[in-house]
N, CA, C and O of each residue as an XYZ file, in Angstrom:
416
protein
N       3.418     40.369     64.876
C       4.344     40.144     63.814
C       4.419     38.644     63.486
O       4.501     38.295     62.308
N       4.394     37.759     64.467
C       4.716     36.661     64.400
C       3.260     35.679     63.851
O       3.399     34.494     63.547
N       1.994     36.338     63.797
C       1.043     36.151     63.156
C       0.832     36.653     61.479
O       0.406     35.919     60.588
N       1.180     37.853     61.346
C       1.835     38.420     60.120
C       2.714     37.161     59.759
O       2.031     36.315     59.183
N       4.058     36.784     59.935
C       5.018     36.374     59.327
C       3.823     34.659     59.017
O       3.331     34.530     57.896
N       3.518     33.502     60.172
C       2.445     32.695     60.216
C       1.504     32.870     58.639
O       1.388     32.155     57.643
N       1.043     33.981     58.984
C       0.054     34.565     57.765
C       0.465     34.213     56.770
O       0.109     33.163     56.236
N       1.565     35.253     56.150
C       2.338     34.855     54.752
C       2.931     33.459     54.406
O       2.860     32.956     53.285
N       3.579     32.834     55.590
C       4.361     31.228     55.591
C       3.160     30.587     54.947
O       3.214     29.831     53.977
N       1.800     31.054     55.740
C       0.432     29.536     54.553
C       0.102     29.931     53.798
O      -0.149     29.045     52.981
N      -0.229     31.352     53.242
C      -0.529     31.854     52.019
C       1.020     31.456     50.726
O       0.825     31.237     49.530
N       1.938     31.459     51.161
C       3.200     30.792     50.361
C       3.187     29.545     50.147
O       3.397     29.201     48.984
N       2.961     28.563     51.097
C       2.397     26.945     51.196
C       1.281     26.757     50.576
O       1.036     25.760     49.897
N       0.502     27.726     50.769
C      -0.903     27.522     50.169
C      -0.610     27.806     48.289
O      -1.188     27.141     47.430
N       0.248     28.759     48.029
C       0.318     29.210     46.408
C       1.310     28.121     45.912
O       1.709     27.984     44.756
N       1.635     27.370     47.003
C       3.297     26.494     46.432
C       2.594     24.987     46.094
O       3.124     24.159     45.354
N       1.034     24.756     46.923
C       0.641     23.739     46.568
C      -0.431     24.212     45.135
O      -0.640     23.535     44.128
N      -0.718     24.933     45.311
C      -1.627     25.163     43.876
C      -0.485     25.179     42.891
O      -0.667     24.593     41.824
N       0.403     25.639     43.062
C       1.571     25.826     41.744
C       1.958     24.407     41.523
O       2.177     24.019     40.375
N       2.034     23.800     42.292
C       2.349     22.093     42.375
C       1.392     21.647     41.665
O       1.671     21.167     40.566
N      -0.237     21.700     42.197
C      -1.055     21.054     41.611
C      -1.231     21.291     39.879
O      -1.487     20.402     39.066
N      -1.046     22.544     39.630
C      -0.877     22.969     38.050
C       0.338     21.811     37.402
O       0.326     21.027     36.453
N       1.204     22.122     38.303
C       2.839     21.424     37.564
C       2.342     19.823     37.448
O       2.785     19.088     36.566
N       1.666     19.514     38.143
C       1.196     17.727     38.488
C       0.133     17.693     36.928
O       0.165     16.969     35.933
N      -0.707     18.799     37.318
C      -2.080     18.860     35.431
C      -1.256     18.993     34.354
O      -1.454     18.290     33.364
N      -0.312     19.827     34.388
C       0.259     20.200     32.975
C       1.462     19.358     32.748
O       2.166     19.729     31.808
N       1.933     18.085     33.539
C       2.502     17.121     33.566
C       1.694     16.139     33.023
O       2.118     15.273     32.257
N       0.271     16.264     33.476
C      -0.459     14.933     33.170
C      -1.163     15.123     31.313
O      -1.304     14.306     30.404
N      -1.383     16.244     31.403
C      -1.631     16.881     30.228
C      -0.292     16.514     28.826
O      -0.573     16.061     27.717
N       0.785     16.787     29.202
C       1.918     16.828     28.769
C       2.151     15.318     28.230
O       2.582     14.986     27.126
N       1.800     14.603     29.167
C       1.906     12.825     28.747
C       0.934     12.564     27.780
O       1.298     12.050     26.723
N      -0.488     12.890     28.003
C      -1.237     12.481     26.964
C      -1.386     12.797     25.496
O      -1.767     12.354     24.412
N      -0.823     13.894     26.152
C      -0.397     14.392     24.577
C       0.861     13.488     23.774
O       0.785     13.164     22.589
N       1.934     13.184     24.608
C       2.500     12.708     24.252
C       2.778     11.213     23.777
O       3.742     10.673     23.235
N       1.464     10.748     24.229
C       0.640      9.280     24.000
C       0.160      9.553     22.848
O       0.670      8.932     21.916
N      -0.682     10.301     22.598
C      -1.295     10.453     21.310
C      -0.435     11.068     20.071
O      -0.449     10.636     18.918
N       0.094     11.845     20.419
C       1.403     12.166     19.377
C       2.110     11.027     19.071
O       2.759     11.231     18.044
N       2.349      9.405     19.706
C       3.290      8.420     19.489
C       2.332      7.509     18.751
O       2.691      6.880     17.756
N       0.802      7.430     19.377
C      -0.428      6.648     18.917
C      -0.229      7.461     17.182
O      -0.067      6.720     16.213
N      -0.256      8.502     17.059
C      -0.745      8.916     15.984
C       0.173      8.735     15.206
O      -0.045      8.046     14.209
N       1.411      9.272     15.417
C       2.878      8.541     14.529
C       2.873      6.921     14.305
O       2.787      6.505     13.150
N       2.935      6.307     15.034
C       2.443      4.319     14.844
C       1.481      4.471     13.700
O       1.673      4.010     12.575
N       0.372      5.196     14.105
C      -0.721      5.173     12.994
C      -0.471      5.586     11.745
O      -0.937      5.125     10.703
N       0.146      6.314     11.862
C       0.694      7.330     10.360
C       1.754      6.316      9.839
O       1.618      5.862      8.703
N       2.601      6.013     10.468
C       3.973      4.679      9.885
C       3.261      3.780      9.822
O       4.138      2.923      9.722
N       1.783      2.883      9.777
C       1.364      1.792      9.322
C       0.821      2.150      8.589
O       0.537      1.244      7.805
N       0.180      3.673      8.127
C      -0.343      3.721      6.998
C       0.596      3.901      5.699
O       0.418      3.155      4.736
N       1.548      4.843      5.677
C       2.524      4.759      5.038
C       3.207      3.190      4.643
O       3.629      2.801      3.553
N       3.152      2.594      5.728
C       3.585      0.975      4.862
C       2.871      0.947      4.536
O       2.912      1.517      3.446
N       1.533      0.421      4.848
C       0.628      0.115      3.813
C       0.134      0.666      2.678
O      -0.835      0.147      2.123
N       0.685      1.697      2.226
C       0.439      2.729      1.110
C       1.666      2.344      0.513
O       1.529      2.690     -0.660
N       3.046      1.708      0.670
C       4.169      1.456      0.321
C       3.889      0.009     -0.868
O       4.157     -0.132     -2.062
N       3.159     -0.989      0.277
C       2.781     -2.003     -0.057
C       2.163     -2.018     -0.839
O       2.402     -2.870     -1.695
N       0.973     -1.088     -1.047
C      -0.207     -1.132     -2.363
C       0.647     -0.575     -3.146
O       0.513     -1.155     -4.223
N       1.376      0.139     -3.231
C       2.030      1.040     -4.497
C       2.750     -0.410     -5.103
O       2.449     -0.807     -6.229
N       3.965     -1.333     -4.030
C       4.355     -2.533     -4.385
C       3.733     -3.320     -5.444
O       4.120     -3.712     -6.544
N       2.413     -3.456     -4.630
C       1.770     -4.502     -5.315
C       0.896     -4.110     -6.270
O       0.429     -5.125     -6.787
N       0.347     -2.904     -6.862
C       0.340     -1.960     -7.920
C       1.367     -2.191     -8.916
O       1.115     -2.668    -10.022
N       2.236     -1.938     -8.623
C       3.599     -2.055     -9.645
C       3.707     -3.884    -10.061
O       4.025     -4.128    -11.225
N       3.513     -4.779     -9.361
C       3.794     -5.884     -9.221
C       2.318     -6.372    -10.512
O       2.483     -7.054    -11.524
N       1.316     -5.915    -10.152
C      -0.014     -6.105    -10.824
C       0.501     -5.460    -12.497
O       0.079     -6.012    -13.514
N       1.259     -4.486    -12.551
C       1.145     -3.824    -13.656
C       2.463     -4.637    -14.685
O       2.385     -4.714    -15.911
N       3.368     -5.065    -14.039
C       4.288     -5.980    -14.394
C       3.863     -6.987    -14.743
O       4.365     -7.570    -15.704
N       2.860     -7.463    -14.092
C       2.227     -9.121    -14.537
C       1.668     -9.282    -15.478
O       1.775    -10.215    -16.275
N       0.604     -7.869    -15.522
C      -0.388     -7.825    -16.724
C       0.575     -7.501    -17.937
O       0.538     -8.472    -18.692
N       1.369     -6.584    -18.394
C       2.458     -6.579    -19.314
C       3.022     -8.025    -19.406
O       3.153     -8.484    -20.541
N       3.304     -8.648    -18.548
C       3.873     -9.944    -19.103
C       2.494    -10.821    -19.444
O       2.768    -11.422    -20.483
N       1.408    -11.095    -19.120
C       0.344    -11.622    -19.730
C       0.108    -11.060    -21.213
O      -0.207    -11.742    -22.189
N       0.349     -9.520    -21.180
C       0.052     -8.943    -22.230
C       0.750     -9.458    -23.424
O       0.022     -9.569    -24.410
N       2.095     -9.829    -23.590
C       3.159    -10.074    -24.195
C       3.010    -11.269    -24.829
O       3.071    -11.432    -26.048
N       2.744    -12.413    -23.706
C       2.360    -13.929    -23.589
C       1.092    -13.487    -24.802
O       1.507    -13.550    -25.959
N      -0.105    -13.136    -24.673
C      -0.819    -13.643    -25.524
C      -0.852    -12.957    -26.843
O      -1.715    -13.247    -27.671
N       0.236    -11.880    -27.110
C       0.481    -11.447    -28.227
C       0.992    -12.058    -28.374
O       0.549    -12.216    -29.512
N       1.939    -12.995    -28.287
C       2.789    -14.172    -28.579
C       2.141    -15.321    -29.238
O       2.438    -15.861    -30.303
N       0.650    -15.746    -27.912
C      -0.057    -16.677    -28.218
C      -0.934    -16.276    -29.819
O      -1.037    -17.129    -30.700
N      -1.269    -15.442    -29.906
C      -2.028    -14.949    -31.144
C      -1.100    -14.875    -32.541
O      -1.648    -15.163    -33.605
N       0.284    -14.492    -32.521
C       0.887    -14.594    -33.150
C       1.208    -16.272    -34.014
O       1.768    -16.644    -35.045
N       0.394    -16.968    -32.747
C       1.101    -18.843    -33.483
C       0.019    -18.985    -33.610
O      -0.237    -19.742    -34.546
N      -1.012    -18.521    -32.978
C      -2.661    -18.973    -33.686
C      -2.646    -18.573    -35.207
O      -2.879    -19.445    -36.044
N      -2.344    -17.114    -35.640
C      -2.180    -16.792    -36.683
C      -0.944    -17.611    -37.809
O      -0.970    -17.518    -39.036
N      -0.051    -18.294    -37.099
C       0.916    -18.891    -37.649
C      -0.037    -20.534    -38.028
O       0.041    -21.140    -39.097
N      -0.418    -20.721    -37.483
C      -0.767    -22.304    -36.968
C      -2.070    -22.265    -38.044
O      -2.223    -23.322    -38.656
N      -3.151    -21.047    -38.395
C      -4.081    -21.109    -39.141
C      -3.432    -20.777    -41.138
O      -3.847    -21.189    -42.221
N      -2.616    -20.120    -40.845
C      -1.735    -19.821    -42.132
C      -1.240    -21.403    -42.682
O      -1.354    -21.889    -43.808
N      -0.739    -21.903    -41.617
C      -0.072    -23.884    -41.677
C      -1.500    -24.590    -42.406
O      -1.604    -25.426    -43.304
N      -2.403    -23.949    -41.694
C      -3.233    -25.303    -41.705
C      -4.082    -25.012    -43.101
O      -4.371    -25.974    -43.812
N      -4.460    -23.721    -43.466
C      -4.935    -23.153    -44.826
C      -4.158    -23.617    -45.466
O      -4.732    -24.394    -46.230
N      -2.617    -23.611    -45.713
C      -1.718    -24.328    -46.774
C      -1.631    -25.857    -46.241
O      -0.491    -26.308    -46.355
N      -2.217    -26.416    -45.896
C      -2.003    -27.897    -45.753
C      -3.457    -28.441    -46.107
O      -3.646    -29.600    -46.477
N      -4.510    -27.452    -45.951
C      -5.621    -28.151    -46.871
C      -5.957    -27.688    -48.334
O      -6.730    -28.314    -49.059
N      -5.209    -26.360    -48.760
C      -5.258    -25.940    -49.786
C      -4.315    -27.233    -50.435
O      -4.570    -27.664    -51.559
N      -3.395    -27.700    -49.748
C      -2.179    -28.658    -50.765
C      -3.065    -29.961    -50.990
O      -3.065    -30.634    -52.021
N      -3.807    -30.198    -49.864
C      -4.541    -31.842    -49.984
C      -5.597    -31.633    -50.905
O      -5.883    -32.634    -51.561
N      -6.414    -30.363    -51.190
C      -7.052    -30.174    -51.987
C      -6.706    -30.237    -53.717
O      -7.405    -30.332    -54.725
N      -5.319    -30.134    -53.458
C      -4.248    -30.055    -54.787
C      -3.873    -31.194    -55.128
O      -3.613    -31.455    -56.302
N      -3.791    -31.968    -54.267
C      -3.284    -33.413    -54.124
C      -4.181    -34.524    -54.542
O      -3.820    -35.494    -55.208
N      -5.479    -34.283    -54.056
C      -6.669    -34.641    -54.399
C      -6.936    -34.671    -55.717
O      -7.005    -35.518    -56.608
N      -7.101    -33.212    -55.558
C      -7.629    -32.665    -57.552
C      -6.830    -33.810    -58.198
O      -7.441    -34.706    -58.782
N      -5.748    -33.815    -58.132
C      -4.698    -34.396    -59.167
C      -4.715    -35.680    -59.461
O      -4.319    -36.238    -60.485
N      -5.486    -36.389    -57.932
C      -4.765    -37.750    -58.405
C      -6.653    -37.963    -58.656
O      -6.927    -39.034    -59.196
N      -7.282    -37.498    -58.480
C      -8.527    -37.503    -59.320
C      -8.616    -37.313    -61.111
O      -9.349    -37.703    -62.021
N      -7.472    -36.524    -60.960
C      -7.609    -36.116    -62.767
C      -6.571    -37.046    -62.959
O      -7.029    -37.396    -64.046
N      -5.598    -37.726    -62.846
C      -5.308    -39.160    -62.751
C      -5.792    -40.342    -63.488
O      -5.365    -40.911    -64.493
N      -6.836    -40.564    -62.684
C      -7.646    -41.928    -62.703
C      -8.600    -41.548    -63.562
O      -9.490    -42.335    -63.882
């Protein structure tokens, strides 16, 4: 009996360390996963900023060019002003001319 009872006590020790050794793998298992689940979130939240940032600076690019855009409709507007000036200021000297030619 007392070999019987012996018997079962290491076959119980014996299933209590394999059950251990599982609990120790699926512990170690459990972490890496949980490394890479935190690696991969970090990774995912720097891409997301940086997808935040380009959208930023997208918007920032599209703002600038509208204000460039504006600026040289502006600028074209006094070129067109400035060539209108200058057609009536040689059309007048041309007038001015004529005249004091038919003058003399």
């Amino acid at each position: 009996m007392y070999v019987q009872v012996q018997a079962r006590w290491e076959e119980a020790v014996s299933q209590a360390e394999a059950s251990l050794s599982e609990l120790h793998e699926s512990r170690r298992q459990t972490d890496a996963v949980r490394i890479e689940l935190y690696q991969t979130r970090q990774a995912l939240e720097a891409s997301v900023g940086r997808a935040e940032r380009c959208a930023q600076e997208a918007a920032s690019a599209r703002r600038r060019a509208a204000r460039l855009e504006r600026r040289a409709e502006a600028a074209e507007r006094e070129t067109e002003l400035a060539q209108r000036r200058r057609d009536w200021a040689l059309t007048e000297r041309d007038r001015v001319v004529s005249e004091r030619e038919s003058v003399r």
